[in-house]
N, C-alpha and C positions, 0 to 999 in steps of 0.2 A: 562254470556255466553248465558243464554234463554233468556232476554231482547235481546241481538243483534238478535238471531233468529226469534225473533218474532217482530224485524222491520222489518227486509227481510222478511218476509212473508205477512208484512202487505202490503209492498211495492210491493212485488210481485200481491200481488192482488189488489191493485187498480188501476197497467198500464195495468190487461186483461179486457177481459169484460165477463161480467156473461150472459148468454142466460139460459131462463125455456123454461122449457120441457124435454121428454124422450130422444131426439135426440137433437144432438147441428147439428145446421144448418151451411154450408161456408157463411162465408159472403162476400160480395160482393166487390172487392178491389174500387171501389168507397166508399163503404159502411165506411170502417174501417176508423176511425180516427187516426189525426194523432198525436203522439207523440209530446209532446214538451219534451225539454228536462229538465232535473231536474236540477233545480239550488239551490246549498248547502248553506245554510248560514255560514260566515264564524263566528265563534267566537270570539267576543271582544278582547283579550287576543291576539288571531292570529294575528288579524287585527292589531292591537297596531304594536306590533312587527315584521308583515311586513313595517309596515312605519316607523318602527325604522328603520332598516336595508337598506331603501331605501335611507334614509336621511343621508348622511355623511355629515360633517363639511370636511371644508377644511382644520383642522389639523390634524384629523386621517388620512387623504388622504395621508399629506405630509409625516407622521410619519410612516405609511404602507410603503411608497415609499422609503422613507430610511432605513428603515427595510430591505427592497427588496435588494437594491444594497448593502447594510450592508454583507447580508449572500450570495450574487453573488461575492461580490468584497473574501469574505471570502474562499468560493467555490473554487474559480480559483484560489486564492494563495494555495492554497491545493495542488488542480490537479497538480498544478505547482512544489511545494512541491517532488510531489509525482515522474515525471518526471525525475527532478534533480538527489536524492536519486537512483533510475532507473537506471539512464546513471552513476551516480557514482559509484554503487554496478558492473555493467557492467564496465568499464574501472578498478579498481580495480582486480576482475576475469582475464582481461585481462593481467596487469601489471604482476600480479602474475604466467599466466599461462607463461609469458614472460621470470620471473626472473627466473622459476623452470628449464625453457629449457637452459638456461647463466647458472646456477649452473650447469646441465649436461655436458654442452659444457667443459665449465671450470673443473670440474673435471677429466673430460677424458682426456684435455690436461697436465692437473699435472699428469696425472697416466705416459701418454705416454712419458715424459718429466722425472720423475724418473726411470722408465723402464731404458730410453736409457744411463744415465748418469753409466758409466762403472764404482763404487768408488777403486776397485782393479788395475785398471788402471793408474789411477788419484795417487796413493798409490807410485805405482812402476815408473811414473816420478818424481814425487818429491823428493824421495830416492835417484834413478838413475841417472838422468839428472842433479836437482839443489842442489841435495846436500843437504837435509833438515834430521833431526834424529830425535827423540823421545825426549820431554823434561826428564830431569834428576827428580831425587826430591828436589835439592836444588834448581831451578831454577819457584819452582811451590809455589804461594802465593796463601794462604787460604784467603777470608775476609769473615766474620760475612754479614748474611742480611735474610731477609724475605723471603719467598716464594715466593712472587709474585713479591721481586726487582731484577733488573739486575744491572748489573755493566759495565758503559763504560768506558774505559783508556785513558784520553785524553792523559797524558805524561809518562814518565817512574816511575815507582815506587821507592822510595829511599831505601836504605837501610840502 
């Protein structure tokens, strides 16, 4: 760090000028000289490696350049990616917010729809009007099955 100070200072003092005497006198703007400017030498090493870097071949060229459109073409299938997903997550929400209001609809209408259906009504025509009665106990077959089977009766049961 005192080496770098003490070029700047050497520097500093060899662009002023020294004037002897008790008084320092103006000089005269003719008088003063004129500055050239400092020109840095560059260092070997630099140099080299500025003229490396100046210098491509034409297959790192190519090879940068398809590099290039490599992670461009990669890029926009992304964003594109990323769009689709977007519009998909959106139409989904959609669908959904669609199916939830059909279930309401449709629920309401099954409420309104057993609401109305009178079954003590429906009891006392069938009795009354067609003539229908209560099955007996010999007329009621048990059959064996699962919980989760049903039984449909295509023809009459034997006995």
């Amino acid at each position: 760090m005192a080496t770098r100070q003490g070029r700047r200072n050497e520097m500093h003092y060899a662009s002023t000028e020294y004037v002897q005497g008790s008084t320092v006198r103006a000089l005269q703007p003719a008088v003063r000289p004129e500055r050239e400017p400092v020109r840095r030498r560059v260092a070997e090493p630099a140099r080299k490696k500025r003229q490396h870097v100046v210098h491509m071949n034409l297959g790192s060229l190519l090879f940068l350049t398809a590099a290039l459109l490599f992670v461009g073409f990669t890029l926009i299938s992304y964003l594109q990616m990323q769009v689709a997903i977007t519009n998909s997550t959106k139409q989904i929400s959609r669908l959904e917010s669609q199916y939830v209001d059909l279930k309401l609809a449709n629920d309401e209408k099954y409420n309104t729809i057993n609401s109305s259906v009178d079954l003590e009504g429906i009891k006392q025509i069938a009795i009354g009007e067609l003539g229908m009665t209560y099955a007996s106990g010999e007329q009621v077959i048990y059959v064996e099955g699962h919980k989760d089977d049903y039984v449909r009766q295509i023809s009459d049961i034997p006995q």
